[in-house]
C-alpha positions as CSV (number, residue, x, y, z in Angstrom):
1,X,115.9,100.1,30.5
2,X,114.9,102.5,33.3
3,X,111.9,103.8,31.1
4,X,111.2,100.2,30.8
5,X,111.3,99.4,34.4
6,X,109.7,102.8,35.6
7,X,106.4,102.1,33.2
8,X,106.4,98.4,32.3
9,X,102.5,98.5,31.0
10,X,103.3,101.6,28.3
11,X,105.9,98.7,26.5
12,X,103.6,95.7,26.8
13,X,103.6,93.8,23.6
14,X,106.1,95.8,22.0
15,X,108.7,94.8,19.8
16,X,112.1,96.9,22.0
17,X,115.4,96.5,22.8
18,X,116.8,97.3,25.9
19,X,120.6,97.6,27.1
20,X,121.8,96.6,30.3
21,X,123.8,94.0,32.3
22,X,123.1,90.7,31.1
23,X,122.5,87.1,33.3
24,X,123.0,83.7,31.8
25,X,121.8,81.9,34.2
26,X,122.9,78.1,35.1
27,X,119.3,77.3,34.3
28,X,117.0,78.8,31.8
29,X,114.5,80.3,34.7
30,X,117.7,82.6,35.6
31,X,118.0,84.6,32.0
32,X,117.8,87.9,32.7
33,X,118.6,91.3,31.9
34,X,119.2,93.6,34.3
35,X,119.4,97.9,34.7
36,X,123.0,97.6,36.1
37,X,124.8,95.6,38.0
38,X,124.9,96.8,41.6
39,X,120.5,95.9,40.8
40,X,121.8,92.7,40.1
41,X,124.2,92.0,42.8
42,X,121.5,93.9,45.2
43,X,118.9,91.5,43.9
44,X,116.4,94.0,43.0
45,X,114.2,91.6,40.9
46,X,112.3,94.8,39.9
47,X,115.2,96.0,37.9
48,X,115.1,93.2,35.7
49,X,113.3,91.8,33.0
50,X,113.1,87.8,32.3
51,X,114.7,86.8,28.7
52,X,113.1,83.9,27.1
53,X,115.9,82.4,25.0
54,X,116.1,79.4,22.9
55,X,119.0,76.8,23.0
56,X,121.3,77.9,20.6
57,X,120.7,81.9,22.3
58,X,121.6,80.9,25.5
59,X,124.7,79.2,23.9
60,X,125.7,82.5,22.3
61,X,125.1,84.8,24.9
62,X,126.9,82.9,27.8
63,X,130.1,84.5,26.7
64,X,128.3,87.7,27.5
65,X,126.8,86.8,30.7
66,X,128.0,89.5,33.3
67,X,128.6,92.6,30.8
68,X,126.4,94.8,29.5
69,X,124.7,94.0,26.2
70,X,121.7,95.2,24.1
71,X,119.2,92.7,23.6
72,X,115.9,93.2,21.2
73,X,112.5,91.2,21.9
74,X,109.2,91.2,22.6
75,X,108.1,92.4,25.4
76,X,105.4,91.1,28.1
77,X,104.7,93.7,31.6
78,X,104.1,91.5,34.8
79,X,100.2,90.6,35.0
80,X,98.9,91.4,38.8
81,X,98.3,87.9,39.2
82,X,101.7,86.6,38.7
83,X,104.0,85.9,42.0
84,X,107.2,86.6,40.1
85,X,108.7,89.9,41.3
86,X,110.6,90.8,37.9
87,X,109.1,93.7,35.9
88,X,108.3,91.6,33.4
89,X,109.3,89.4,30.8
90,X,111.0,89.0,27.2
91,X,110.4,86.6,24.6
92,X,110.6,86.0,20.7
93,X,114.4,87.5,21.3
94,X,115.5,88.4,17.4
95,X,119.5,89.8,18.5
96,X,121.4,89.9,21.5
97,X,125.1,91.7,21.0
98,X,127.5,92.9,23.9
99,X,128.6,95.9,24.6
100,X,132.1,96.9,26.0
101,X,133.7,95.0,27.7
102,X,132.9,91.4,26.7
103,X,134.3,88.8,25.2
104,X,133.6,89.0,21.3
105,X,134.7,85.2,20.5
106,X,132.5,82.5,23.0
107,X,135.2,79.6,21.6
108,X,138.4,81.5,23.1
109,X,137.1,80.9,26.6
């Protein structure tokens, strides 16, 4: 994630996976995945990359929001034209699994 972060352009297009704190938003716009978590709480929208996820993702992955998880995609570096302030963004997401600590079972919450 920090090499990712550090040189968004040398990653665009790219197939990756990248593990770091993850954000379930309460809206879609909000999915993120961040270096760690004092970049989250800090805000440091650079830090992070957007995750486009589909329904049923988002679904999985809530029981994950807040921990740390590896997440595998496509991704897109931020175009000099765009306003958003996140080092880019993450689509055509193929796996999202936590890492320690987080809840392994979404329906036991």
């Amino acid at each position: 994630m920090i090499q990712l972060v550090a040189n968004p352009p040398a990653f665009d297009t790219k197939v990756i996976t990248v593990v770091g704190l993850l954000a379930i938003g309460r809206i879609n716009e909000d999915d993120s995945i961040w270096v760690n978590r004092e970049d989250a709480d800090n805000n440091l929208v650079m830090d992070s990359v957007k995750l486009v996820l589909r329904p049923e993702q988002r679904r999985a992955a809530a029981c994950m929001s807040a921990t740390y998880a590896a997440v595998t995609g496509t991704f897109h570096a931020r175009r000099p034209t765009q306003t958003s302030f996140v080092g880019g963004t993450m689509d055509s997401v193929s796996e999202i699994t936590g890492w320690s600590p987080f809840r392994q079972n979404c329906e036991e919450k």
